[in-house]
Structure formats: C-alpha cells, structure tokens
C-alpha positions in Angstrom: 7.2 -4.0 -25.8 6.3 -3.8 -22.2 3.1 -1.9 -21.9 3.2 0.4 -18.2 0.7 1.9 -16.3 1.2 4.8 -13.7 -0.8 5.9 -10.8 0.5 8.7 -8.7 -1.4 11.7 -7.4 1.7 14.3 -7.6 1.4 15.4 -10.8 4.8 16.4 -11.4 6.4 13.2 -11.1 3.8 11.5 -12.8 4.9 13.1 -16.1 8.0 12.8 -15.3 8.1 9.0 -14.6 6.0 8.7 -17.6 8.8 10.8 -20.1 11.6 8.5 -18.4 10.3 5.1 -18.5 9.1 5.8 -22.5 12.4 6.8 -23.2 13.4 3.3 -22.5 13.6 1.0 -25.9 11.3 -1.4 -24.7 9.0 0.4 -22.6 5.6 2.4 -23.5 3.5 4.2 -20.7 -0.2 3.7 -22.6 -2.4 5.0 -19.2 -2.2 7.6 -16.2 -3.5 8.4 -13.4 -3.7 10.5 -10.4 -6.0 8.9 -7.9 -7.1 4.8 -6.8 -10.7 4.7 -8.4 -9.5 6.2 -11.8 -6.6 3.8 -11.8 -8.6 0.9 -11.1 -10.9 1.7 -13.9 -8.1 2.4 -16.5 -5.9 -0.5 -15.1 -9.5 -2.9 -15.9 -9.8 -1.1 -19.3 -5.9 -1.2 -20.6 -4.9 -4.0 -19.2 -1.0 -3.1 -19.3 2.0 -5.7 -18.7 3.0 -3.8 -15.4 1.7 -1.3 -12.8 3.7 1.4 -11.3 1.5 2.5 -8.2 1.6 4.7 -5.7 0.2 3.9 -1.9 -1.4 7.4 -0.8 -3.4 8.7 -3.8 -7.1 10.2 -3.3 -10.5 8.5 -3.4 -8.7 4.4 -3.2 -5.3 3.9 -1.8 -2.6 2.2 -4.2 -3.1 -1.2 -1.8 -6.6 -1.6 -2.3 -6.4 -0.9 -6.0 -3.4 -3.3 -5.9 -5.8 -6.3 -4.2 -8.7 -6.0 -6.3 -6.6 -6.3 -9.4 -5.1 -8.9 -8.0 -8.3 -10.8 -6.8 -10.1 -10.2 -10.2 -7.4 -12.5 -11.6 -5.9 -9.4 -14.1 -2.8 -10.5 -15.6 -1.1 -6.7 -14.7 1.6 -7.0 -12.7 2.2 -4.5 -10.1 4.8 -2.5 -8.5 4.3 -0.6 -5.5 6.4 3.0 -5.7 6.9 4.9 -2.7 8.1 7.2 -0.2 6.8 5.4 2.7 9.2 2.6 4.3 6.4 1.9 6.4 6.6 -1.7 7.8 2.9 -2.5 7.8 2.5 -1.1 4.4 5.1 -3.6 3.2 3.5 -6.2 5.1 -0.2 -5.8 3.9 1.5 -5.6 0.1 3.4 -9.0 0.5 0.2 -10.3 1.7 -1.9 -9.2 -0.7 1.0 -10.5 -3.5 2.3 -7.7 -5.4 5.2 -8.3 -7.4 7.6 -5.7 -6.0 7.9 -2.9 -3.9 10.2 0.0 -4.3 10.9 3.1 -2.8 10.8 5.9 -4.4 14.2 7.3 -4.2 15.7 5.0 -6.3 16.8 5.6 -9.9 15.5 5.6 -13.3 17.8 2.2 -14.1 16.9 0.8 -11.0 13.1 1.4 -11.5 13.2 -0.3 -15.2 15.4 -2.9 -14.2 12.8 -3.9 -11.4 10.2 -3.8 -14.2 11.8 -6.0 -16.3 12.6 -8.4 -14.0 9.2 -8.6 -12.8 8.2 -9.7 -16.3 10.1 -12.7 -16.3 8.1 -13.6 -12.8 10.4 -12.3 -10.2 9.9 -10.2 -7.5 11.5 -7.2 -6.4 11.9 -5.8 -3.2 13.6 -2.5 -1.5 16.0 -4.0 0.9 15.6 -1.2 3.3 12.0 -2.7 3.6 13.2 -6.2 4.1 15.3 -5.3 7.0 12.6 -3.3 8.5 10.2 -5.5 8.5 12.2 -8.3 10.1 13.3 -6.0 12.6 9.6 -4.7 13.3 6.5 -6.7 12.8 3.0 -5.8 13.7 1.8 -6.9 17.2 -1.8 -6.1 16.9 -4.4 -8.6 15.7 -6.7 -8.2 12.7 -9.4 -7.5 15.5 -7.3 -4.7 17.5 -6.8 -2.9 14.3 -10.2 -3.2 13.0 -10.7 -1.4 16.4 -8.3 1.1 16.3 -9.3 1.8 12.5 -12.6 2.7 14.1 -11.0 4.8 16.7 -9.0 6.3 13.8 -12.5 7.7 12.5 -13.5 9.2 15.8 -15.7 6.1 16.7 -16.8 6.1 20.5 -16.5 3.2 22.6 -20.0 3.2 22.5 -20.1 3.1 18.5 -17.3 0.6 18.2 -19.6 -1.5 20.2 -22.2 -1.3 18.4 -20.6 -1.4 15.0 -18.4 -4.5 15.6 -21.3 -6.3 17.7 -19.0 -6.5 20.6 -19.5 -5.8 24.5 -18.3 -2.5 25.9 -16.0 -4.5 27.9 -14.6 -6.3 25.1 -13.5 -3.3 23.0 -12.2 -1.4 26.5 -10.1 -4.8 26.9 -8.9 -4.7 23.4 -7.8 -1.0 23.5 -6.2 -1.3 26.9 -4.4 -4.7 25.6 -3.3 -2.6 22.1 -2.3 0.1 24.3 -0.4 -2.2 26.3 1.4 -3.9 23.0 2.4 -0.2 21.3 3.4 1.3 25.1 1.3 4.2 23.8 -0.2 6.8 26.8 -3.8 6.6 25.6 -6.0 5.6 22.7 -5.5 8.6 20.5 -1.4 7.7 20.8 -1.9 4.5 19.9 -4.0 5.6 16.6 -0.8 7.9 15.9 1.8 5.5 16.0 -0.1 2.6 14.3 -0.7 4.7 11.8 3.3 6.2 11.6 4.3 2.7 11.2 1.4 1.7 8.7 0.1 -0.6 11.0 -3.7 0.1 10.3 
C-alpha cells in the first residue's frame, strides 16, 4: 500500500484529492494539510511513501517544505502539484530534487500513475514545464535575486545596503544590471515580472 500525504491550502480540492486518490486499490491518504509549517510537521511525524504538495500555501511555501524534507534525509518522496507553470518555480524544484512535478490540471489517472511511478525511483515531469523552461531560463544571479527579494519586501537602497553588507554603488549597479537583463522600466517592474515568472 502506498501511504500519501497532501498539502494544499484550498480546502475543497484537498478533500477532494484526498477521496480520489483513496479510492485507488493501492493507495491510502494517512495526513492533510492546509499550510507549509503544518505539513512539515505532519510529513516529519507520518512519514508517508509520497507527498503531494502544493507551491503557494500559507506560513512555508510547498518548495521550502519540499527542501528541508529533502535535506533531513526523509525517505518521502515528493510531488509538486500545481497551477503555476512558472519557469523558476520548476527550476528551483529540479534543483532542490523533487521527484516530479505536475500541474494541476491533469487527471485523476494521470496523477496516480505519476505516483506510482515515482515509487519505483522515476521522476515525473509536466512537459509543458520542460519546454518552458528550456525556452526561458533565469538570467539573474543568486546575488541579483537576493537583491530584488529585498526589493520585493520594500527594502531601500539604503537598507539593502546595509542588510547584504554591500556598497550603495554596488546594489544601484546590480539593480540597474537586473533591470537591464529583464528590459523592465524601473525596480518595482523588475520585482513584478521576476516574480510572474517565479524567478525570485
């Protein structure tokens, strides 16, 4: 029996992924939740074959929650579920190792297929996402969005400054340079489409 665990803040379609996927013969959903730091907890706790889990959820984002599993050497296996195609989300996911990464328009068949595949150590990903990510990669470096993350928050110049230990010269030539790279009018542009496309 493959044990599941679902994290997904819309509560609807929590319960009914959760009715679907027990309906399956070899399938049992033995956890829920609705938000990252909940999950994380639960997921430590249960310990379940395969995690289904959802990217934007309150309090810790289904990535984060994805990597410290990961990192703390669980033997879950997870499954990103989405309605995002974002590039950069797919990106940082591959990165970080999870075992597939679906969208979330897909069907029931599709969805327990994936899952079962995954158990036998293959990994599954939307093609959609495949194509898009090899058709748009991130341009900024891990310092430019550090920066615009900061800008993302409301920092100041003055503040990113201070909190990254830079000079104000270096962070105005990093902003103008990502500014540059994402053809974006002015900072706050450049925090909105980084952001559309997942990028920080």
């Amino acid at each position: 029996m493959i044990t599941l665990f679902i994290a997904e803040d819309q509560k609807m379609l929590l319960g009914a992924l959760g009715s679907l996927l027990d309906l399956e013969a070899d399938m049992e959903v033995i956890g829920q939740a609705q938000n990252g730091e909940e999950a994380l907890k639960l997921i430590t706790e249960l310990q379940p074959d395969v995690c289904l889990m959802d990217i934007e959820m309150p309090l810790k984002n289904g990535l984060d929650v994805a990597e410290e599993i990961i990192q703390s050497g669980l033997n879950s296996k997870i499954i990103i579920l989405t309605t995002f195609a974002r590039p950069g989300y797919f990106e940082r996911a591959v990165k970080i190792g999870v075992h597939g990464y679906l969208l979330k328009d897909g069907s029931i068949e599709e969805l327990s297929d994936a899952i079962r595949k995954v158990i036998t150590g293959k990994r599954v990903f939307s093609p959609e996402l495949t194509f898009q990510v090899i058709r748009e990669e991130n341009p900024l470096s891990s310092r430019e969005q550090e920066i615009l993350k900061l800008a993302e928050e409301g920092k100041t110049t003055k503040e990113i400054t201070a909190t990254l230990y830079l000079s104000s010269g270096t962070v105005r030539n990093y902003i103008s340079e990502i500014i540059q790279k994402l053809n974006a009018k002015n900072r706050n542009e450049a925090v909105k489409m980084a952001k559309q496309k997942g990028w920080i």
